[in-house]
N, C-alpha and C positions, 0 to 999 in steps of 0.2 A: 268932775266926772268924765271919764274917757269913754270916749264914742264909740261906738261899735263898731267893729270891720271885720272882713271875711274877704279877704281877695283870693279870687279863684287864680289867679296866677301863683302865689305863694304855698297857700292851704292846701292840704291833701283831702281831693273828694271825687275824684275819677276813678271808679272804678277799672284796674286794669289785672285782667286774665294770670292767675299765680302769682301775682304780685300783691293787691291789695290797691289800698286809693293813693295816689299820686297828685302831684300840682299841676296846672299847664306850664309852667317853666320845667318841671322834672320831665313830663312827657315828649317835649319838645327837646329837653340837655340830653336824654337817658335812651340810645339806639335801639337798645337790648329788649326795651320791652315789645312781647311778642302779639299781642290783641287786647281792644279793650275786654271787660269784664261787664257784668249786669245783665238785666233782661234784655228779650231783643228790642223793646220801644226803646230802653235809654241807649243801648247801641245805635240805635238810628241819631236818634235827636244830639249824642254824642258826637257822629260821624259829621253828622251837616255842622253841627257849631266849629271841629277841627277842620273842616272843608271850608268853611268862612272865613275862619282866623287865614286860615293858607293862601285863599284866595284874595284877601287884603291883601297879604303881606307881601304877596307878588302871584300877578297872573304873569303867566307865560306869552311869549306874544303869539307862540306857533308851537308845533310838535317839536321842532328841532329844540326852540328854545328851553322848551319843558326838559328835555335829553339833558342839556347842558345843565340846566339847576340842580337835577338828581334829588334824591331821598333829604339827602344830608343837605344840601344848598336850601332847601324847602325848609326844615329845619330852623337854620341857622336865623333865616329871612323871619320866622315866626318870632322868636326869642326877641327878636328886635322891636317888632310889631306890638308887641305885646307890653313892652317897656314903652313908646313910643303913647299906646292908651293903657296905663294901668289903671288911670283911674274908674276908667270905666268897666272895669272887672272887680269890682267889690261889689259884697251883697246888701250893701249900706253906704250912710253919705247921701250928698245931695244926688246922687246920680247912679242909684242899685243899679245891679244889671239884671236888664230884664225886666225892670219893676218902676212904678210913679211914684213918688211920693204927693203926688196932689190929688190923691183920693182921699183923703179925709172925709169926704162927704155922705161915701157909700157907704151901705151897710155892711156890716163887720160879720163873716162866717168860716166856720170850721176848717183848718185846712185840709182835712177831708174833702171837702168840697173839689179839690183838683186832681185826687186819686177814683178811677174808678172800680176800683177793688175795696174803696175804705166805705164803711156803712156811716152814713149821716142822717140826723133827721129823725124820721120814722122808717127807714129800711130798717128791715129785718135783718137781725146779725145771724150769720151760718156758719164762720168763721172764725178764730180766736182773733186769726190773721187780719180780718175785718174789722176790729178793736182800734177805736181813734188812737195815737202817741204821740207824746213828746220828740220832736225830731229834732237834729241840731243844724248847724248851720249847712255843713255836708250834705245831708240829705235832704235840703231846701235848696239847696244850688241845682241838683240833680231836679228835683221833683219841680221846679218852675221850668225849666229846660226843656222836662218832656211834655207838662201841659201845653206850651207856647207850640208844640208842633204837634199833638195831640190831643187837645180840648176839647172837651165831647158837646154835644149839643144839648142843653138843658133852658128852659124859661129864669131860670135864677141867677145867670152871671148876663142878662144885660142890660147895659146903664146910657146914661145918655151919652148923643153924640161927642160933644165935648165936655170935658172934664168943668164947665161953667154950667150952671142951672142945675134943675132936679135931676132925678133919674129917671126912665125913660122904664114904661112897664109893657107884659104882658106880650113881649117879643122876644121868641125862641132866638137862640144864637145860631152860632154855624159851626161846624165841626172845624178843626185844627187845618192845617194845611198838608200834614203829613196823613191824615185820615182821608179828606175827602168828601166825595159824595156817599163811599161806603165806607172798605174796610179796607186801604192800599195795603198792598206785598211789596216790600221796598227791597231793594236790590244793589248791593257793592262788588267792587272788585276787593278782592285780598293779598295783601303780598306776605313776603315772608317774614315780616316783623312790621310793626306797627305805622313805622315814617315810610315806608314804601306801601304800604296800603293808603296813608293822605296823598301820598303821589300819584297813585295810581289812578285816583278817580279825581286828581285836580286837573281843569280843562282849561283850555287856552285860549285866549281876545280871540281867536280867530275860529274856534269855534263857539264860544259864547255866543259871538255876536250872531251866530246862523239862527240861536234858536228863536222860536215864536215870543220872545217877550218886547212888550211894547219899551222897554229901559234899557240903552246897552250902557255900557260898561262906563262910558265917562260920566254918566249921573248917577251910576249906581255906587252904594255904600252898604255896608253891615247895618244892621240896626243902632247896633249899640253908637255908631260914628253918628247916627241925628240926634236931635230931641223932640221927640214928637209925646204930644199931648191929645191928638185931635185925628180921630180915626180915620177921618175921609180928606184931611190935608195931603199937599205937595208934596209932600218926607212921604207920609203912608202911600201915597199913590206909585211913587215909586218903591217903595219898599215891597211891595205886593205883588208889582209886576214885573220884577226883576229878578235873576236866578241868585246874585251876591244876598238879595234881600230876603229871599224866600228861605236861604241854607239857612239862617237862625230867626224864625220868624215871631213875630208880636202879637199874636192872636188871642191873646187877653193880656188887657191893665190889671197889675196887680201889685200888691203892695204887705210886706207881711207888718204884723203886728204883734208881737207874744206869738203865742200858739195859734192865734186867729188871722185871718186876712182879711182888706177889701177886692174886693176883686170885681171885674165887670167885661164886658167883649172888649175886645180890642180891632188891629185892623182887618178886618175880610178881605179874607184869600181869593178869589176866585178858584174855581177847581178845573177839571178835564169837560164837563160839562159847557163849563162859560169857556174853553178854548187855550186853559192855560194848563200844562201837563207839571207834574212833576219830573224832573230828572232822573230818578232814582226809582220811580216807577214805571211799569211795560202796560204798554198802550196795542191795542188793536183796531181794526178800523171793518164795522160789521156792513153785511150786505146794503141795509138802507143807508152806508154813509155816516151813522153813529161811534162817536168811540168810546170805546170799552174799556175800562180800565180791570188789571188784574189784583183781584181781591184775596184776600186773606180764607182760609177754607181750610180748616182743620182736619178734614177727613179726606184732601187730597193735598199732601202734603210739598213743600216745594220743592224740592229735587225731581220731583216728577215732571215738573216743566222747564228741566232746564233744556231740553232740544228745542224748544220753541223759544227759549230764551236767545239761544244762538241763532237761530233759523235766520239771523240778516247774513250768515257768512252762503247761504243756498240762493245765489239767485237766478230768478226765472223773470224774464221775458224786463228786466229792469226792473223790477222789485222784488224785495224779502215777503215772506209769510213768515206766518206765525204772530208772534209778540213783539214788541221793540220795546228796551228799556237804554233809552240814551245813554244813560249814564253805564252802560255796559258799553254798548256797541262805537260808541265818538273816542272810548280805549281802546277798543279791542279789533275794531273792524280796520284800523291805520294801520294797525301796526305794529305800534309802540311800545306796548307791553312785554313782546315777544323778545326785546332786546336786551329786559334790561332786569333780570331773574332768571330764575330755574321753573317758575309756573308761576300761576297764579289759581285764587280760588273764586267763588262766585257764592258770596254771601245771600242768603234773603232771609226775611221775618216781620212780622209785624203782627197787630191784634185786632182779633173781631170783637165788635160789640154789637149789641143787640139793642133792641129798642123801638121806640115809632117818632113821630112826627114831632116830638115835644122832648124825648131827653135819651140819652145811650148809655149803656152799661158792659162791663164784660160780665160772663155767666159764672166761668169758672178758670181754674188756671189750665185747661186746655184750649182756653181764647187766646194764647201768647204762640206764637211758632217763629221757626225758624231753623236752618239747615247752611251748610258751609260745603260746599263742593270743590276739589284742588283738582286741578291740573295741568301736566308737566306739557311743557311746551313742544314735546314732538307733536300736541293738537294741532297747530302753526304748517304742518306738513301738507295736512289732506283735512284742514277741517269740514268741508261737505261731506266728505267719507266717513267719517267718525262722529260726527251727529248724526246720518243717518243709521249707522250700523247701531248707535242706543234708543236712536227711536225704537226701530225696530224689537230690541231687545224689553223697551219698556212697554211697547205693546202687547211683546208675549207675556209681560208681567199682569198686565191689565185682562187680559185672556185668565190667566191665573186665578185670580181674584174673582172673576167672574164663576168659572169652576168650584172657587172653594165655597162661593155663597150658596151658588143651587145646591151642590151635593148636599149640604148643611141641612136646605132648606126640606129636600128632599126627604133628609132621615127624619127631621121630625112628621112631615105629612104621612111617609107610612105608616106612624103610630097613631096616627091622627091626632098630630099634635100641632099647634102653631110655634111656628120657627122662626120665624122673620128677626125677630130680634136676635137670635142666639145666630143665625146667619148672618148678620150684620158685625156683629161682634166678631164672629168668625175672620171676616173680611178685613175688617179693620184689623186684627191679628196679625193677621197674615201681611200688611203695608207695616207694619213696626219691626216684626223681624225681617224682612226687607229692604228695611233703611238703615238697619245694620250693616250690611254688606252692599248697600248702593255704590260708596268710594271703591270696594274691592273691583267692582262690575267697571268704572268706570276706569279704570287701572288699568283692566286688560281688553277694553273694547278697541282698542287699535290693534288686537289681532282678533281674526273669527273665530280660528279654535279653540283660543281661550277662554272668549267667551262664551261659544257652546259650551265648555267645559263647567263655565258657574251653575250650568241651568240645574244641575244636579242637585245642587245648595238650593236655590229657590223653590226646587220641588219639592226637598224636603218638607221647608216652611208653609210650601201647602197643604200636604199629610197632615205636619203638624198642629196646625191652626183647626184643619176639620177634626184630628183625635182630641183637642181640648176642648169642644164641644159636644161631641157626639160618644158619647159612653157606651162599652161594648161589654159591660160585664154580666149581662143575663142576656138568656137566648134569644130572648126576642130581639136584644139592643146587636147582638150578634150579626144578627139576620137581617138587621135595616142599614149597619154600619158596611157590611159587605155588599150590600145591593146596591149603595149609594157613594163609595167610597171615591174619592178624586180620579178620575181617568188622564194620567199624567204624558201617556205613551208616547203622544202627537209630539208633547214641547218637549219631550226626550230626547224622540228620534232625531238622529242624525242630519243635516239638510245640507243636500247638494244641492246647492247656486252658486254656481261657480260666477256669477256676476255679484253676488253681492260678497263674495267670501275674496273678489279683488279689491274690494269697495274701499 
């Protein structure tokens, strides 16, 4: 009887953008491909695994050093890497990846269990799409990948400490490490094909070593490079407190079986709460001293923050405001970037879920987001100039928004009617065809009068948004449409500041 195997370096199961699924040996041979593919959780948990493989296979010692390896030299280093452990890139064998094979013990459940869109149990099905399936080995490579950095918090995957004795009952687990205490907005740089965007956001011994994790670099390893069996050992201790260890993390033992798994907690993360940040997410630090992590929020979608995502190029008095998300600003604030492209973009996404103290769920497929912002490198010029001139411009958007909800809210009150919802709808309207033309805005925000020039377009979007609400076809509807209609004039007008039109 021949064994099973599925080696993710040979097999095709990476989803990549017009392409379709590739190997990590294709990914790594193949220049041309231009972004991965999938929702935005497996682009994350994708990104960190090729951010792993990369940073095995060679850290950088310094910026300069990163310069000289290049896209391509990154690349080549990986292919090597990759041959050097292939055995531990199969999804079978003494040694899955990602997976124990010495759970035999635990109880056997649905692989449902690690989707949280799929209905198990007694949840109610609402969905066809919520319908358990036979999945194959592709989409088991994929779908452990994003539990291990996404595993929600439920009472029923956890087992005892160590993989000896019983199992261990009636304690909730802990959310993934890519989730959190809530719902992270995770954050990339993007280059203009797929090997220059692992470049772009692989960071060097030399900044590694700055950040706050208790592990640097010479005891740090990939997961996949230990064997650990034992959630609170020396491997997992470092594994958890280290950034090499965190980009592909173990946060459930798991093991498939047929269409079924065992499955149970694996190692705890600690989060921004206990003092350890992700990379790839933006931190703020509030008046009492607390920090804040930037969550996921569907109805204010992320290009809206990206000026406060930049906000560390604006400093005042020795420090940035706003937000910081490392993994933007230890590329971006050097340097580095600006050298070695025509732009770059500024990925973010990630999913809310809902739920309390015992288990977490998404609602609907408007819990996934995620937005791609590109820009050309004359940003590099005057970047304090040109964040501020889109703040600015996103505030008149937010002004906008405001407008279109009262007027909304207004027409229905002259009829004495409740409007709240149909003015919320309005509003949110009005943010979707405006993220339409966010990239346009951002295009010409390095000149003022071009950008006065867009307000026109966005005005429209506000008309628009209050006439697909507010119906004007009887006299009455006439008469409250016209008393309440958007008053656009202000963000029209013309504006002479000749300080901010130098900006």
């Amino acid at each position: 009887m021949t064994e099973a195997s599925f080696s993710l370096i040979d097999e095709l199961w990476i989803p990549i953008a017009d392409v379709g699924r590739v190997s990590l040996k294709q990914l790594f041979t193949e220049s041309g491909y231009r972004a991965l593919g999938g929702n935005p959780v497996q682009k994350i948990a994708l990104t960190k695994l090729l951010l792993a493989i990369a940073q095995a296979a060679y850290t950088p010692e310094d910026d300069d050093d990163w310069a000289a390896l290049g896209a391509g030299g990154m690349a080549e280093k990986c292919l090597v890497y990759l041959e050097q452990w292939r055995d531990r890139f199969d999804l079978y064998g003494e040694r899955p990846f990602l997976q124990l094979n010495e759970l035999k013990d635990f109880k056997t459940q649905t692989i449902g269990a690690l989707c949280q869109h799929i209905a198990t149990g007694n949840t109610t099905i609402l969905y066809q799409s919520q319908v358990e399936m036979v999945i194959d080995d592709a989409e088991w490579a994929l779908m452990i990948l994003v539990d291990q950095n996404f595993s929600v918090k439920h009472n029923l995957a956890y087992g005892a400490l160590t993989l000896e004795g019983g199992k261990g009952k009636g304690k909730v687990t802990k959310s993934g490490p890519a989730l959190g205490s809530g719902s992270y907005l995770h954050h990339f740089l993007q280059g203009s094909y797929l090997h220059q965007t692992i470049w772009f956001n692989q960071l060097s011994k030399e900044v590694i070593n700055q950040l706050s994790f208790k592990y640097k670099l010479e005891q740090s390893k990939p997961v996949w490079e230990f064997s650990i069996t034992d959630r609170e050992s020396q491997e997992s201790d470092i594994v958890k407190n280290s950034y090499l260890g965190r980009l592909c993390p173990l946060s459930r033992f798991i093991v498939r079986d047929g269409n079924k798994l065992k499955y149970c907690e694996g190692i705890v993360y600690p989060n921004h709460t206990e003092g350890v940040r992700e990379v790839s997410v933006a931190f703020s630090e509030t008046k009492n001293g607390e920090t804040k992590a930037l969550n996921v929020n569907p109805e204010f979608r992320p290009w809206r923050s990206l000026p406060a995502l930049l906000s560390f190029f604006i400093i005042a008095h020795n420090q940035s405001s706003g937000w910081e998300c490392l993994q933007l600003k230890l590329s971006l604030y050097a340097g580095r970037v600006q050298d070695h492209g025509e732009g770059f973009g500024i990925w973010s996404g990630g999913i809310l879920l809902s739920g309390d103290i015992f288990s977490q769920f998404a609602k609907g497929n408007d819990d996934i987001v995620e937005s791609n912002v590109w820009l050309e490198n004359n940003f590099f010029e005057d970047p304090s100039g040109w964040i501020t001139k889109l703040q600015l411009e996103i505030e008149e958007l937010d002004q906008l928004s405001n407008i279109v909800y009262s007027s909304t809210l207004n027409y229905f009150k002259s009829q004495k009617a409740e409007g709240k919802k149909q003015a919320a709808m309005a509003s949110h309207l009005y943010w979707q065809l405006c993220e339409r033309q966010f990239q346009a805005l951002v295009n010409v925000c390095y000149d003022f009068n071009q950008a006065q020039a867009m307000r026109k377009t966005f005005a429209r979007f506000a008309q628009k948004a209050y006439d697909s609400f507010c119906p004007n076809h009887t006299a009455r509807q006439l008469n409250a449409w016209a008393a309440n209609t958007p008053n656009l004039g202000k963000y029209l007008k013309d504006i002479n500041q000749p300080e901010q039109a130098k900006a």
